[in-house]
N, C-alpha and C positions, 0 to 999 in steps of 0.2 A: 504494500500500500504506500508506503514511502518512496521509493521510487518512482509508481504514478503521478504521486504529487508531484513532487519533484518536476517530473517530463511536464504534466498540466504549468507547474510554474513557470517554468522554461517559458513554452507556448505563451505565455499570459506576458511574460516579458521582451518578449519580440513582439508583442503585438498582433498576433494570429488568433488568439481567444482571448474572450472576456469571461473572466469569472467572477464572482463572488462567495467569499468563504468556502467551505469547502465544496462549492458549485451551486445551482447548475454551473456549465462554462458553456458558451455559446461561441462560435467562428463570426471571429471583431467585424466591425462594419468596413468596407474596405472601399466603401463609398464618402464616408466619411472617416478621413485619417485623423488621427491624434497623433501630434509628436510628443514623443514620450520615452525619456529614460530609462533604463532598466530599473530604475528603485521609483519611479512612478508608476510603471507597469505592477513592481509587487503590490506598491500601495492601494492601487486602483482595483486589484485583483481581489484584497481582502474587505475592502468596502462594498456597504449595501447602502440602496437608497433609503430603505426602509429601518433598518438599528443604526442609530448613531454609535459608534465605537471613540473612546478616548484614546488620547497617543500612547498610553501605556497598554492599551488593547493590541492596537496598530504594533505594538514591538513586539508584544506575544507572538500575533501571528506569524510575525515575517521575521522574527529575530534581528531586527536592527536593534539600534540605540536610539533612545529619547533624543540623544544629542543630534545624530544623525536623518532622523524623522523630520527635528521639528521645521529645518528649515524646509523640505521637499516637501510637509503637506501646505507650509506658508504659500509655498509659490503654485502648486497646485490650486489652493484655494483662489491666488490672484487670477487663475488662468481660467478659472470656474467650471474646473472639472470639478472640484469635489467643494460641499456646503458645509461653514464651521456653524456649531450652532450656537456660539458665544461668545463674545468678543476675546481679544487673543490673550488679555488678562487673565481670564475668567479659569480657576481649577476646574469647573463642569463644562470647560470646552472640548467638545464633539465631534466627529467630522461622519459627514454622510456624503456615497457619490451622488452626484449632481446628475439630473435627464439628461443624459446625453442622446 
């Protein structure tokens, strides 16, 4: 099961599937491209529209670091792929993907 992930991750950071948590994972729109990093891809992969997760969720999943996260979901959120749901002071700040 670990190496599925694994491969599903892979896919998700190239930009070939979109998933959320551990799925569904769907083949990314390729009508509508995203550019996107490999550590925006993870990020993107473990968020839902629907559970906000906090950054220390977001590390769980994906095993970064808080230090490392914070600034790639900042600039994610500029770019409005993904929704904070509280100003960037705030310890009950959220992030949820945005409709894309």
């Amino acid at each position: 099961m670990d190496t599925l992930r694994h491969v599903l991750a892979s896919l998700v950071a190239d930009g070939l599937l979109v998933g959320m948590n551990d799925g569904p994972y769907a083949l990314a729109d390729q009508t509508r491209s995203v550019e996107a990093t490999g550590a925006e891809w993870e990020i993107l992969a473990v968020l839902s529209a629907d559970e906000a997760l906090s950054v220390r969720d977001v590390a769980k999943a994906t095993g970064k670091t808080l230090t490392a996260l914070r600034p790639v979901l900042r600039e994610l959120v500029e770019r409005g792929l993904v929704v904070a749901t509280a100003p960037p002071t705030s310890r009950r700040r959220k992030y949820l993907l945005a409709g894309m």
